[in-house]
PDB file with one MODEL, atoms N, CA, C and O in Angstrom:
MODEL        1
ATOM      1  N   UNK A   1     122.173 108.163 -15.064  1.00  0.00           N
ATOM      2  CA  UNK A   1     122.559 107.646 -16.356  1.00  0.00           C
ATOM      3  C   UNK A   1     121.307 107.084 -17.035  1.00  0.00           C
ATOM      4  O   UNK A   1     120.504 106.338 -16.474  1.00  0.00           O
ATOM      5  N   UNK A   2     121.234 107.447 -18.096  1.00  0.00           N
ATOM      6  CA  UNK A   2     120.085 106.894 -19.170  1.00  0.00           C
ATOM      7  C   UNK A   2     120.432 105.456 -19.924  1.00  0.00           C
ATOM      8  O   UNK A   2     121.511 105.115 -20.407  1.00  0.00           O
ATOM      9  N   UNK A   3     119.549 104.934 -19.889  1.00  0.00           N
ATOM     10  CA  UNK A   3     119.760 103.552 -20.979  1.00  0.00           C
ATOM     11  C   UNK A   3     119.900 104.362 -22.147  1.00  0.00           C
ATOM     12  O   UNK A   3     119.538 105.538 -22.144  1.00  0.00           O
ATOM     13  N   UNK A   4     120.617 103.569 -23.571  1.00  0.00           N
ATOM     14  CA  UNK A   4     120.938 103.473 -24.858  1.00  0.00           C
ATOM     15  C   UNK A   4     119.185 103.580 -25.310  1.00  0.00           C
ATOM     16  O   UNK A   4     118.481 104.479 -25.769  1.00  0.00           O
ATOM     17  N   UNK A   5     118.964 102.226 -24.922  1.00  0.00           N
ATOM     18  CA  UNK A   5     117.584 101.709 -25.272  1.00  0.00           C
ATOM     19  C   UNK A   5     116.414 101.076 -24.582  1.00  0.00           C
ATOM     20  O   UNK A   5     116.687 100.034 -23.986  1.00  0.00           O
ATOM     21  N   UNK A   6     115.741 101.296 -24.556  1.00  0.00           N
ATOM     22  CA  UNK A   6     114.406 100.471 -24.187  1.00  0.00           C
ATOM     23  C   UNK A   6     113.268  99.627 -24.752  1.00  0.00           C
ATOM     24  O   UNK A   6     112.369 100.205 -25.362  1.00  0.00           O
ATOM     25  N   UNK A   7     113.244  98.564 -24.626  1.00  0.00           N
ATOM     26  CA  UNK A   7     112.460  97.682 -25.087  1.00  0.00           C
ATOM     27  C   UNK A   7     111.398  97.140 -24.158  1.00  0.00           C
ATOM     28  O   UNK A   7     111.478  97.259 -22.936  1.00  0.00           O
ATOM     29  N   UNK A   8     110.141  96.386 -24.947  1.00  0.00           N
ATOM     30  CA  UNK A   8     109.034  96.168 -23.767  1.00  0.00           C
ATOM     31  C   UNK A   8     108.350  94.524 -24.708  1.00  0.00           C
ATOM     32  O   UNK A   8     107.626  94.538 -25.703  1.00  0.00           O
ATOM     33  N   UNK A   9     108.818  93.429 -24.064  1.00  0.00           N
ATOM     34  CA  UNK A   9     108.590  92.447 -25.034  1.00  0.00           C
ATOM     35  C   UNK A   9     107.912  91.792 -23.762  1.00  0.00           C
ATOM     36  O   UNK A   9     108.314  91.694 -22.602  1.00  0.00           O
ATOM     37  N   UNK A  10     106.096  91.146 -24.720  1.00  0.00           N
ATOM     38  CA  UNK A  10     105.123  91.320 -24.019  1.00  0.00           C
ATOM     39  C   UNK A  10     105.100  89.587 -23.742  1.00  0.00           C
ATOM     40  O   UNK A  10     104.547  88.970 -22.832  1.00  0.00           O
ATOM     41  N   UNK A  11     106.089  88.977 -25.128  1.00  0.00           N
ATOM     42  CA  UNK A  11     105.834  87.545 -24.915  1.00  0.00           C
ATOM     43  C   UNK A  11     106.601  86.787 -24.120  1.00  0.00           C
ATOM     44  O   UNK A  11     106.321  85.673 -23.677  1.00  0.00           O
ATOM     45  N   UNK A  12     107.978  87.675 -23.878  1.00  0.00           N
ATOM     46  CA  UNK A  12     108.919  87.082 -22.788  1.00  0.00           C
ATOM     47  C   UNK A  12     108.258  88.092 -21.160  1.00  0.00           C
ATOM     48  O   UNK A  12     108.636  88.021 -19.991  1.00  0.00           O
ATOM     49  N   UNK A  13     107.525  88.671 -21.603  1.00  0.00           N
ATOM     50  CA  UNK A  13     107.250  89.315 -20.073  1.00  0.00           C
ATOM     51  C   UNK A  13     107.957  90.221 -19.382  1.00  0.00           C
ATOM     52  O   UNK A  13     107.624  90.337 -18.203  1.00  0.00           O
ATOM     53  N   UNK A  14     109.105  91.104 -19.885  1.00  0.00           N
ATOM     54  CA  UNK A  14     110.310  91.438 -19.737  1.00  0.00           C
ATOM     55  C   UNK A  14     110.494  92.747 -20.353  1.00  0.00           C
ATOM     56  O   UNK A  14     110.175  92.958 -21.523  1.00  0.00           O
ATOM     57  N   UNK A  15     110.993  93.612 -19.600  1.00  0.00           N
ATOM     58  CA  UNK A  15     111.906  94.848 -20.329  1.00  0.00           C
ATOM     59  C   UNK A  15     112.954  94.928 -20.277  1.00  0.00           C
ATOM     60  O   UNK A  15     113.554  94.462 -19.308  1.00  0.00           O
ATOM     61  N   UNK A  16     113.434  95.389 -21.033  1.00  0.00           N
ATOM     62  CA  UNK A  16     114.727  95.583 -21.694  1.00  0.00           C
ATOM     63  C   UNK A  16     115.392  96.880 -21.472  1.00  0.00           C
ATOM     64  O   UNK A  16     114.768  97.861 -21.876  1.00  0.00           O
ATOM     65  N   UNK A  17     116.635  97.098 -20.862  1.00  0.00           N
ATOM     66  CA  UNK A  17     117.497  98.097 -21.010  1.00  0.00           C
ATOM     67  C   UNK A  17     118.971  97.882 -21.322  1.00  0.00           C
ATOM     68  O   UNK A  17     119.678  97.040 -20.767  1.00  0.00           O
ATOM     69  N   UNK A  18     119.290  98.580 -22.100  1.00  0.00           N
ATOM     70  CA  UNK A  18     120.591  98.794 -22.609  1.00  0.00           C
ATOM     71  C   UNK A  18     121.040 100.036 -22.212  1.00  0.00           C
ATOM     72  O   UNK A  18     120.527 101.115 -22.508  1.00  0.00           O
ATOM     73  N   UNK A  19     122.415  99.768 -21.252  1.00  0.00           N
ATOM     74  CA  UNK A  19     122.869 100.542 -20.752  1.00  0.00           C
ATOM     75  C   UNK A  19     124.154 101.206 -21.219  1.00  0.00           C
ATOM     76  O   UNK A  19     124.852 100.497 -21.944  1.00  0.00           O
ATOM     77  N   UNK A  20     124.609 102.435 -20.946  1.00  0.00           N
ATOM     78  CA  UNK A  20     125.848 102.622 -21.835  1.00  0.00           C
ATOM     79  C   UNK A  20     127.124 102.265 -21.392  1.00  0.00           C
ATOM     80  O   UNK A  20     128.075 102.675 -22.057  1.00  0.00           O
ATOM     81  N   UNK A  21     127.352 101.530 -20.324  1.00  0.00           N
ATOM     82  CA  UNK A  21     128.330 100.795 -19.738  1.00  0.00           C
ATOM     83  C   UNK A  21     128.515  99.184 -20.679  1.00  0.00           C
ATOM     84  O   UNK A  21     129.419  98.353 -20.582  1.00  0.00           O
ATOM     85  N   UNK A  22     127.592  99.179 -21.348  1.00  0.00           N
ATOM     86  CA  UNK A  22     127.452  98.021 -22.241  1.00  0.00           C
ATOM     87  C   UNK A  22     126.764  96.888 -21.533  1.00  0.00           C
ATOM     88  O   UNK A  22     126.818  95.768 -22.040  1.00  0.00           O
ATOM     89  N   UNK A  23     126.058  97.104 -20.292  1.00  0.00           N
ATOM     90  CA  UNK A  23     125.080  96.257 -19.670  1.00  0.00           C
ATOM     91  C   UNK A  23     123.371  96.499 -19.951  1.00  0.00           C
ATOM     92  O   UNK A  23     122.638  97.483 -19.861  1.00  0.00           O
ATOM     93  N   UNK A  24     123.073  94.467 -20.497  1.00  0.00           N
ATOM     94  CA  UNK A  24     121.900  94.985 -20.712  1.00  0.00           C
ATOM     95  C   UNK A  24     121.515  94.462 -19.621  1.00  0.00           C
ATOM     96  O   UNK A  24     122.145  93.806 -18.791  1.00  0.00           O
ATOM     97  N   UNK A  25     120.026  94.908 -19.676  1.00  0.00           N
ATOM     98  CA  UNK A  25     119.192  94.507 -18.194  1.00  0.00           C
ATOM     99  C   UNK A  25     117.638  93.773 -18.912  1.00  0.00           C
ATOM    100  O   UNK A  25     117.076  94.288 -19.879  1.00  0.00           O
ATOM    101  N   UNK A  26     117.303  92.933 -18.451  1.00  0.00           N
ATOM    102  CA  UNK A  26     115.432  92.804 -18.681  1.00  0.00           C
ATOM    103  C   UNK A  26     115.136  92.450 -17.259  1.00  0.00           C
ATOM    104  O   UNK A  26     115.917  92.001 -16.420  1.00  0.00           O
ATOM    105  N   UNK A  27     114.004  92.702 -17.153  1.00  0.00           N
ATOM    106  CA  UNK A  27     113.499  92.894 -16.212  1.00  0.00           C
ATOM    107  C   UNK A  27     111.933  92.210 -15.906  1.00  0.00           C
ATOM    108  O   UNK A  27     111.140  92.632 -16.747  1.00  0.00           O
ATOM    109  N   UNK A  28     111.268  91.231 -14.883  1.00  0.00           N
ATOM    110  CA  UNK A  28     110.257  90.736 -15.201  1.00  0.00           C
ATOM    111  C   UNK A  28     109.417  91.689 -15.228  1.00  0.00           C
ATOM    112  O   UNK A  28     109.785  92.728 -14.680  1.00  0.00           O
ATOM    113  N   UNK A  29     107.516  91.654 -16.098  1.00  0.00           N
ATOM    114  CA  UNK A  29     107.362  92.615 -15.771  1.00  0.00           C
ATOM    115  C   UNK A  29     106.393  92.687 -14.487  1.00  0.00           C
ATOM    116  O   UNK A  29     106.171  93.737 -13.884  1.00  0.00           O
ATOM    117  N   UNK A  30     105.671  91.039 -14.039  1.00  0.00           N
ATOM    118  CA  UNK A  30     105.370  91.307 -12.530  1.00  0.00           C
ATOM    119  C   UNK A  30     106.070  91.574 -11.355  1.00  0.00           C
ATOM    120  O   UNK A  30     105.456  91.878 -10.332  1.00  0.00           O
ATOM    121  N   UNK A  31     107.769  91.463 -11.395  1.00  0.00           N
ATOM    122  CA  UNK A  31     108.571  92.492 -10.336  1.00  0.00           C
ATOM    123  C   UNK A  31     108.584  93.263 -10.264  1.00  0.00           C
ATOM    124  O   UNK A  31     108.598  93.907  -9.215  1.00  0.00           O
ATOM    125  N   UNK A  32     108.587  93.890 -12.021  1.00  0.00           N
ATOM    126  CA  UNK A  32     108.207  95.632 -11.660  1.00  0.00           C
ATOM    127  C   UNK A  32     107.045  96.425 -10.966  1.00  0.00           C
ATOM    128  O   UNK A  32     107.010  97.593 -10.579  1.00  0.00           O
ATOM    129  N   UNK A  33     106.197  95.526 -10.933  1.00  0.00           N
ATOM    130  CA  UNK A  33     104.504  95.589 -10.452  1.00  0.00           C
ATOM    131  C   UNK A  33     104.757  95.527  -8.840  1.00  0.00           C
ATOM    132  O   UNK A  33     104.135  96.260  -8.071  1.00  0.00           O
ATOM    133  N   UNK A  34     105.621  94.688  -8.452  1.00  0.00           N
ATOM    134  CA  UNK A  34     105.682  94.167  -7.375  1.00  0.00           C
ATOM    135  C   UNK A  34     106.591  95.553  -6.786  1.00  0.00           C
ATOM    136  O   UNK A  34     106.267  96.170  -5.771  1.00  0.00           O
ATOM    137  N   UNK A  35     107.475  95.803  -7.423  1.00  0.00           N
ATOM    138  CA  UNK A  35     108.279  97.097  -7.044  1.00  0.00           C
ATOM    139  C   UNK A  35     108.008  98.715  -7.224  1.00  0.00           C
ATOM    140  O   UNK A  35     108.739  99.640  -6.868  1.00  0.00           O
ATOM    141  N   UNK A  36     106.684  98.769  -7.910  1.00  0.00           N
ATOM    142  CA  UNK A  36     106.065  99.819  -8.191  1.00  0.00           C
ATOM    143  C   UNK A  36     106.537 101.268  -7.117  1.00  0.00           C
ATOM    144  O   UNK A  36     105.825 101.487  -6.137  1.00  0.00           O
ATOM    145  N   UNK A  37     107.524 102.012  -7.343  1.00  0.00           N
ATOM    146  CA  UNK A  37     107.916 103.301  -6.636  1.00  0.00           C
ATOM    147  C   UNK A  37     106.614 104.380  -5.960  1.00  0.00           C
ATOM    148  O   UNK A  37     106.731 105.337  -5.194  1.00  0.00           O
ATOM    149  N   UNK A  38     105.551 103.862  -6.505  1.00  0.00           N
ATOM    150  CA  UNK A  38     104.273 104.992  -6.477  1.00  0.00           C
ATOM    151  C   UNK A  38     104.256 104.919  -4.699  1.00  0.00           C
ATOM    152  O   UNK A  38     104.569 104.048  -3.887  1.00  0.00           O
ATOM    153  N   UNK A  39     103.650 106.488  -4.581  1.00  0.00           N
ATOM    154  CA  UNK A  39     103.536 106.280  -2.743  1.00  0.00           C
ATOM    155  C   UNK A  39     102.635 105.053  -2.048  1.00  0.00           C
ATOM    156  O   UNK A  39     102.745 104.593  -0.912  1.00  0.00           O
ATOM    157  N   UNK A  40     101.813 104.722  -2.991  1.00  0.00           N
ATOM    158  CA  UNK A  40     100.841 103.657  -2.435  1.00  0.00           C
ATOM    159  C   UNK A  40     101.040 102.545  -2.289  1.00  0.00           C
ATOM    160  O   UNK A  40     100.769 101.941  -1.252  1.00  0.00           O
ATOM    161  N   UNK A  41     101.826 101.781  -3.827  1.00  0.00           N
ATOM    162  CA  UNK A  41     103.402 100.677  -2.890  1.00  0.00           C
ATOM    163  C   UNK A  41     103.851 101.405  -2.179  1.00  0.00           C
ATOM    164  O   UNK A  41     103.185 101.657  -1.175  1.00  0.00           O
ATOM    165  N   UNK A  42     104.879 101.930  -2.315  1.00  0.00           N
ATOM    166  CA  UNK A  42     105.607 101.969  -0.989  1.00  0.00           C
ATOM    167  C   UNK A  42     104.901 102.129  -0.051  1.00  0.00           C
ATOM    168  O   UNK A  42     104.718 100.928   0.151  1.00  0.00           O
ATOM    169  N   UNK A  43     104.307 102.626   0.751  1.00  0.00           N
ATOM    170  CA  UNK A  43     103.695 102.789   1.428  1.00  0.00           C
ATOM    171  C   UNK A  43     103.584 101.197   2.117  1.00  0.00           C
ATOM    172  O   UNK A  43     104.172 100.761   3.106  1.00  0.00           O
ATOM    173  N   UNK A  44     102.621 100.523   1.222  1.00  0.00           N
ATOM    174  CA  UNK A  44     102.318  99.157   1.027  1.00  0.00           C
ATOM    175  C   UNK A  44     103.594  98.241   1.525  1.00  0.00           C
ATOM    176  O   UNK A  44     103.478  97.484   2.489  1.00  0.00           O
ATOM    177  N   UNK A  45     104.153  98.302   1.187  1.00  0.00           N
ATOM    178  CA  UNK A  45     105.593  97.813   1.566  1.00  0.00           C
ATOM    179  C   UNK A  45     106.383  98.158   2.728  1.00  0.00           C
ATOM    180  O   UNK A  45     107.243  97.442   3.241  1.00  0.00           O
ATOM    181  N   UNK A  46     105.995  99.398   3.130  1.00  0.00           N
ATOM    182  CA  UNK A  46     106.500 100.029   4.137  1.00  0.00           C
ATOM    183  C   UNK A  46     106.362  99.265   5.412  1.00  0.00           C
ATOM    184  O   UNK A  46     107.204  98.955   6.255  1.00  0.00           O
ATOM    185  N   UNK A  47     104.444  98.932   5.292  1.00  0.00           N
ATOM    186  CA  UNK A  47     104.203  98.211   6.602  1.00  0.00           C
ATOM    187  C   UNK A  47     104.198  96.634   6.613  1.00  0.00           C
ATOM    188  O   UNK A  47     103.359  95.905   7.141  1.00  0.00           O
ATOM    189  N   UNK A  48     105.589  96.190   5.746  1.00  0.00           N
ATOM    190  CA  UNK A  48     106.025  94.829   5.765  1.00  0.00           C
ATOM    191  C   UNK A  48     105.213  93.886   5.021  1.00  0.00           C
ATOM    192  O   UNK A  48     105.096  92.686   5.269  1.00  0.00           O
ATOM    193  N   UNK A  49     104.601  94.614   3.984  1.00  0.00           N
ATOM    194  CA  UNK A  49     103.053  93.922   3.235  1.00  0.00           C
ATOM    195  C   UNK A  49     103.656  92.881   2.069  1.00  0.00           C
ATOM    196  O   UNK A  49     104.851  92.935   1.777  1.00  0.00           O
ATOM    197  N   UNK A  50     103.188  92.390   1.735  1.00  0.00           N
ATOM    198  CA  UNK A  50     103.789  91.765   0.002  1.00  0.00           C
ATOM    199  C   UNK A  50     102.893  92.133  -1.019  1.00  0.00           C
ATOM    200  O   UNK A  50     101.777  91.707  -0.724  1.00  0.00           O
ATOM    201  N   UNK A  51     102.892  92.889  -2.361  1.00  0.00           N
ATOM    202  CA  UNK A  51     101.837  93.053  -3.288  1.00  0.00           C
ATOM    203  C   UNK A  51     101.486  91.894  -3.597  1.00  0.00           C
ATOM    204  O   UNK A  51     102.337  91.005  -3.654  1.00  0.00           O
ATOM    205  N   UNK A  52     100.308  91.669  -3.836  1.00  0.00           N
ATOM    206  CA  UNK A  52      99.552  90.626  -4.513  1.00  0.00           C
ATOM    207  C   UNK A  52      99.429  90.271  -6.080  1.00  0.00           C
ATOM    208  O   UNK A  52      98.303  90.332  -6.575  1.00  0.00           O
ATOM    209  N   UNK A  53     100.539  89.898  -6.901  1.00  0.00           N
ATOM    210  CA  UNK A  53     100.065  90.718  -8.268  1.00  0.00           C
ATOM    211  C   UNK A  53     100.765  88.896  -9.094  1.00  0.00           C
ATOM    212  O   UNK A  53     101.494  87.912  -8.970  1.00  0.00           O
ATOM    213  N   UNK A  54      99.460  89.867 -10.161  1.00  0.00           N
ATOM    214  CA  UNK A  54      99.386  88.045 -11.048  1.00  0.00           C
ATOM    215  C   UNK A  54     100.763  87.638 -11.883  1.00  0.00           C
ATOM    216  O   UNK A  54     101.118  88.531 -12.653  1.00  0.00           O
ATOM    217  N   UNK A  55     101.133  87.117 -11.879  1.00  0.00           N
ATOM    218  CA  UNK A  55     102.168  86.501 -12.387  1.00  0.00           C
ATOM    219  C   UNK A  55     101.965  87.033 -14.199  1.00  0.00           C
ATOM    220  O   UNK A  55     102.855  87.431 -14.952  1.00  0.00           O
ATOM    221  N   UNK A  56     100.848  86.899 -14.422  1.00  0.00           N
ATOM    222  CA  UNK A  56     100.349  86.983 -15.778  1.00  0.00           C
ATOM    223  C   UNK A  56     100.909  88.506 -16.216  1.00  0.00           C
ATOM    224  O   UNK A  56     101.387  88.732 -17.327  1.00  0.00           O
ATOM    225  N   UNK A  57     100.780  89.426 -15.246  1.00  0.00           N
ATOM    226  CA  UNK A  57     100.499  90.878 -15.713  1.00  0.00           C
ATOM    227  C   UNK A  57     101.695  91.288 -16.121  1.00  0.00           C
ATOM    228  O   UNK A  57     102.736  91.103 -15.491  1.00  0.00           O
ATOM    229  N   UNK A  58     101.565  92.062 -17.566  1.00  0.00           N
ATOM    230  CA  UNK A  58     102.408  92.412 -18.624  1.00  0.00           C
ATOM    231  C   UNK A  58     102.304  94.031 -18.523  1.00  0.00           C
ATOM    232  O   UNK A  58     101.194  94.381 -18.124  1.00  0.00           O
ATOM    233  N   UNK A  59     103.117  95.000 -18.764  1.00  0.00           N
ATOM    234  CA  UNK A  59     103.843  96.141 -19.221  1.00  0.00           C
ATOM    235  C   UNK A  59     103.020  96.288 -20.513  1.00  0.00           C
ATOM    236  O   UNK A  59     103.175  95.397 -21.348  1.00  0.00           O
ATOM    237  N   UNK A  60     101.992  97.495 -20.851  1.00  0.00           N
ATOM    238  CA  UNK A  60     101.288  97.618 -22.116  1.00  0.00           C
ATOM    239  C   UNK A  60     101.615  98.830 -22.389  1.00  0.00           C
ATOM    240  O   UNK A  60     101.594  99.039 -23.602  1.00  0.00           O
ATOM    241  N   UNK A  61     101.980  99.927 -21.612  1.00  0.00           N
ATOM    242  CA  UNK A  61     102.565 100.912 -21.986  1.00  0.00           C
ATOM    243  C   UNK A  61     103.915 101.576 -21.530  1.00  0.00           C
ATOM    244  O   UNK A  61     104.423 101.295 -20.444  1.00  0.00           O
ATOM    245  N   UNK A  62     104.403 102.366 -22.308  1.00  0.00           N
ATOM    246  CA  UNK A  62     105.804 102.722 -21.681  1.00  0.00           C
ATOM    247  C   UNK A  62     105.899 103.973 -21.724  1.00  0.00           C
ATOM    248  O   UNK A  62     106.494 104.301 -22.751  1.00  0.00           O
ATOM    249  N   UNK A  63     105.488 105.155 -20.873  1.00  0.00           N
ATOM    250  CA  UNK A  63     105.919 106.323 -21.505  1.00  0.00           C
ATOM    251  C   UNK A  63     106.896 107.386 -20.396  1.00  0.00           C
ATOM    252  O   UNK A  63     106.798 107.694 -19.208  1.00  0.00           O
ATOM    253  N   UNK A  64     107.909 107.742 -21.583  1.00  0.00           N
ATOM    254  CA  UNK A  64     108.976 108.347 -21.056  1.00  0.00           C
ATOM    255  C   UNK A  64     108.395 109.462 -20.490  1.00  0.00           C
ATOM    256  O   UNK A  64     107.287 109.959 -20.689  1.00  0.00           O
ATOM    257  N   UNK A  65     109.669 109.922 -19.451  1.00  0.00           N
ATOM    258  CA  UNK A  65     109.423 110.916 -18.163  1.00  0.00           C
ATOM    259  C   UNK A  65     110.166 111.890 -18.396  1.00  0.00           C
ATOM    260  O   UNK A  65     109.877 112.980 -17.901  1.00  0.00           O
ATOM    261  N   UNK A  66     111.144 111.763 -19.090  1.00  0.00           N
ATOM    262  CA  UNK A  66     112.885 112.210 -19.154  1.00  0.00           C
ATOM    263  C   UNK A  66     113.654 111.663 -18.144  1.00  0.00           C
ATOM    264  O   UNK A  66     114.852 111.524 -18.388  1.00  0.00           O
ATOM    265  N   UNK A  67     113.051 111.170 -16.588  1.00  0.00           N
ATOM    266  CA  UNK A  67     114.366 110.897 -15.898  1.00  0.00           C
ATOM    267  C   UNK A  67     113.657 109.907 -15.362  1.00  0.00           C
ATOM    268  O   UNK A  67     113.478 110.048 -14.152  1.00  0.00           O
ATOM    269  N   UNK A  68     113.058 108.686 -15.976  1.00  0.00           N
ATOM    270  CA  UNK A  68     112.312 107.234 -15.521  1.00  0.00           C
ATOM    271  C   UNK A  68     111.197 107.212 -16.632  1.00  0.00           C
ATOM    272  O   UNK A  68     110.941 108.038 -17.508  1.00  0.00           O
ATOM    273  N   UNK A  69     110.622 106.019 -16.323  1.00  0.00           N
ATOM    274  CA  UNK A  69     109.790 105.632 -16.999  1.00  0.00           C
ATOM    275  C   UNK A  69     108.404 105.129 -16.203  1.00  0.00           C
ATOM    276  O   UNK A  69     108.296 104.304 -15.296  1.00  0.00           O
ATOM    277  N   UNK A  70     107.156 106.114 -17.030  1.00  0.00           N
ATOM    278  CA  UNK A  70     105.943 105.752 -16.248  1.00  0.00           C
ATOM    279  C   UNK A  70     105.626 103.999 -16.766  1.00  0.00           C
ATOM    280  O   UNK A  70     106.335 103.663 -17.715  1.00  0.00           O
ATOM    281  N   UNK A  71     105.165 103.477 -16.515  1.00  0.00           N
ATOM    282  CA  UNK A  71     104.530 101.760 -16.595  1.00  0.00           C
ATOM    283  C   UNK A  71     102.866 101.462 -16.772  1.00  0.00           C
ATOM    284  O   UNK A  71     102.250 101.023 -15.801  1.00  0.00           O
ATOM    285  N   UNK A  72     102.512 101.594 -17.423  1.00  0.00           N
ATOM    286  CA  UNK A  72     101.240 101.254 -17.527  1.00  0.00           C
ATOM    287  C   UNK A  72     100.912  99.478 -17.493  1.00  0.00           C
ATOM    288  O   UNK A  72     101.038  98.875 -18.559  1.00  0.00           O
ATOM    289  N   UNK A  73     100.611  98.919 -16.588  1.00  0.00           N
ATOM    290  CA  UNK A  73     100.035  97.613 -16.211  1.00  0.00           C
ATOM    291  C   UNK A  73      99.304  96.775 -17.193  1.00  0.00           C
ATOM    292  O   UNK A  73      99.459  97.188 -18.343  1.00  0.00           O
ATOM    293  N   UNK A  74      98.732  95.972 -17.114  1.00  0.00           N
ATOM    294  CA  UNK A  74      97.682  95.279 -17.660  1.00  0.00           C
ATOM    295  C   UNK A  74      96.526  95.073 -16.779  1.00  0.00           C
ATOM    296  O   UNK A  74      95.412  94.678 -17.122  1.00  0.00           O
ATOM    297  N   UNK A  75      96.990  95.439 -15.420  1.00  0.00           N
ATOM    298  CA  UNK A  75      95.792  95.023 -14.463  1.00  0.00           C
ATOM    299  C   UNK A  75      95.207  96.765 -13.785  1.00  0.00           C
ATOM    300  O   UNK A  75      94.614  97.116 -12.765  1.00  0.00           O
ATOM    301  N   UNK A  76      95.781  97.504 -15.023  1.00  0.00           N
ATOM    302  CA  UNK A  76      95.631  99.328 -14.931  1.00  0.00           C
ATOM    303  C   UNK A  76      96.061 100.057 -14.008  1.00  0.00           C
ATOM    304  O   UNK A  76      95.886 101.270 -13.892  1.00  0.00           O
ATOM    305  N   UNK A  77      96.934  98.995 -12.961  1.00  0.00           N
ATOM    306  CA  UNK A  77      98.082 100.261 -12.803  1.00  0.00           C
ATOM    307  C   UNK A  77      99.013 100.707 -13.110  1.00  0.00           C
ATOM    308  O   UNK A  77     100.058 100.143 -13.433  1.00  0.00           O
ATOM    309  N   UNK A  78      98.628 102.438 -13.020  1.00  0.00           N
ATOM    310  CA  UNK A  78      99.899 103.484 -13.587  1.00  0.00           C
ATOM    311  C   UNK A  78     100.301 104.970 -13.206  1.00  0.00           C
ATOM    312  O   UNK A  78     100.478 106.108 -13.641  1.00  0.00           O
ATOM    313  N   UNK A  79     100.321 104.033 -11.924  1.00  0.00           N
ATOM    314  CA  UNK A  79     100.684 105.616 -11.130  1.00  0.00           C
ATOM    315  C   UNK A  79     102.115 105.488 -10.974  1.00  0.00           C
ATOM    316  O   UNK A  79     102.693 106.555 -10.765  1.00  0.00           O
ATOM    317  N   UNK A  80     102.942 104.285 -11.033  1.00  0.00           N
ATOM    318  CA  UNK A  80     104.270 104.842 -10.743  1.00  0.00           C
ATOM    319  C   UNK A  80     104.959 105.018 -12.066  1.00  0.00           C
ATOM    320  O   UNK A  80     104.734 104.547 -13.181  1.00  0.00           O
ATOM    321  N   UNK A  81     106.103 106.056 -11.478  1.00  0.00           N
ATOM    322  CA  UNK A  81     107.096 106.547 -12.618  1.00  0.00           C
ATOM    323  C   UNK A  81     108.626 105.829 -11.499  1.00  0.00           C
ATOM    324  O   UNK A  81     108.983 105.838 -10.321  1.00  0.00           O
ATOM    325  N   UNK A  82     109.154 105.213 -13.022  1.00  0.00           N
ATOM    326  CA  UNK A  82     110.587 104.348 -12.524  1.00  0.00           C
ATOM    327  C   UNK A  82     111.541 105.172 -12.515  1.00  0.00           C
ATOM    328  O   UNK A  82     111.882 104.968 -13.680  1.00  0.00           O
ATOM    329  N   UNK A  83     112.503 106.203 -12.036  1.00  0.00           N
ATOM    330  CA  UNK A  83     113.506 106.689 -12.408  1.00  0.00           C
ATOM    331  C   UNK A  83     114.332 105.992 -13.235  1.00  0.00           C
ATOM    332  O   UNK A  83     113.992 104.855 -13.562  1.00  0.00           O
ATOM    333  N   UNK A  84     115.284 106.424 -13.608  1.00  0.00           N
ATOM    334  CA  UNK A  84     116.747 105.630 -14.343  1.00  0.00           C
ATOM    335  C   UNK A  84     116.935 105.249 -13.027  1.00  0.00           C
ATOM    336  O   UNK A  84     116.628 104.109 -12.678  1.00  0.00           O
ATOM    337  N   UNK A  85     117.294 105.868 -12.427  1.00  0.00           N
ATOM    338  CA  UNK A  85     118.422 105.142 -11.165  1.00  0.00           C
ATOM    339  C   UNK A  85     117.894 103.937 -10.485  1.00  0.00           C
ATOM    340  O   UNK A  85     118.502 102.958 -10.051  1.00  0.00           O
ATOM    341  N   UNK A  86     116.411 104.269 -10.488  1.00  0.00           N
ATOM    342  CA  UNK A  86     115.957 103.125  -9.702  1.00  0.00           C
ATOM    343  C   UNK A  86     115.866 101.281 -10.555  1.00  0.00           C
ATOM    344  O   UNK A  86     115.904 100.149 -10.073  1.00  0.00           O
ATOM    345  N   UNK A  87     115.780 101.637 -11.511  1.00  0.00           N
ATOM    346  CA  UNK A  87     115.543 100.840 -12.347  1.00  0.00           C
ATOM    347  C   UNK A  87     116.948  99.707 -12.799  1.00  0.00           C
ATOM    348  O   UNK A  87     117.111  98.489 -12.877  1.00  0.00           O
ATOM    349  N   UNK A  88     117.606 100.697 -12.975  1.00  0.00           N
ATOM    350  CA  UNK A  88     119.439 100.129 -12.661  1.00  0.00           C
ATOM    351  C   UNK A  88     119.795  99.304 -11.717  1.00  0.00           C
ATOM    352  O   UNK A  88     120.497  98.313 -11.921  1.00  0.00           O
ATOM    353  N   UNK A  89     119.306  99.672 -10.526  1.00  0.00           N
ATOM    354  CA  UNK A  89     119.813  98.892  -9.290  1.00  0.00           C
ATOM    355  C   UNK A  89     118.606  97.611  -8.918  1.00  0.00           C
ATOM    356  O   UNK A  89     118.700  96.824  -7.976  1.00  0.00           O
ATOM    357  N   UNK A  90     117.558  97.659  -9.863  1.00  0.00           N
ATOM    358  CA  UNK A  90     117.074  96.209  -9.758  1.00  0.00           C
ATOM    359  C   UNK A  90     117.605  95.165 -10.499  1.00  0.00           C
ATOM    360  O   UNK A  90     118.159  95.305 -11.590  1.00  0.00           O
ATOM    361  N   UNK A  91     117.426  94.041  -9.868  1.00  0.00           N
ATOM    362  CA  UNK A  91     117.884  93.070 -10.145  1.00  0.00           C
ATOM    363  C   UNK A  91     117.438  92.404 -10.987  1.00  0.00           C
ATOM    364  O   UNK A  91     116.239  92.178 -10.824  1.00  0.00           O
ATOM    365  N   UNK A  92     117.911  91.934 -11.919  1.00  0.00           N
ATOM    366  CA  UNK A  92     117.629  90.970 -13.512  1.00  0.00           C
ATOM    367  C   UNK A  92     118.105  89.622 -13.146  1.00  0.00           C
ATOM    368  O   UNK A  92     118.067  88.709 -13.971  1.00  0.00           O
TER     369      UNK A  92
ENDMDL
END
């Protein structure tokens, strides 16, 4: 399922989805950093690690995939792409 909408608001730190169930979602954007899908988190995570990532770091780009969304960092990472699905089942 696709969000309605997507938003990327840099001063609350947060993205935004609107879902068509009528649930919205924001999302911090150093959890998303912290949750990064790319093989190198996971990976990272795999062997029980915690990412290290600044509290500060903001979402500067957003570009659609068709079925997720790539994330461009502030601290320049942007290797992962978010699915819809995955993105849904995090927690706001």
């Amino acid at each position: 399922m696709n969000p309605l909408a997507v938003g990327n608001s840099r001063s609350r730190q947060q993205l935004r989805l609107s879902w068509p169930d009528g649930r919205e979602q924001w999302l911090d954007h150093a959890e998303l950093r912290r949750q990064c899908p790319c093989s190198q988190c996971r990976a990272f995570r795999m062997r029980g690690l915690t990412p290290m990532v600044d509290g500060r770091v903001r979402v500067v780009e957003l570009h659609s995939q068709g079925y997720g969304l790539q994330l461009v960092f502030s601290d320049g990472h942007e290797r992962g792409i978010y699915p819809w699905a995955y993105l849904s089942s995090l927690t706001d």
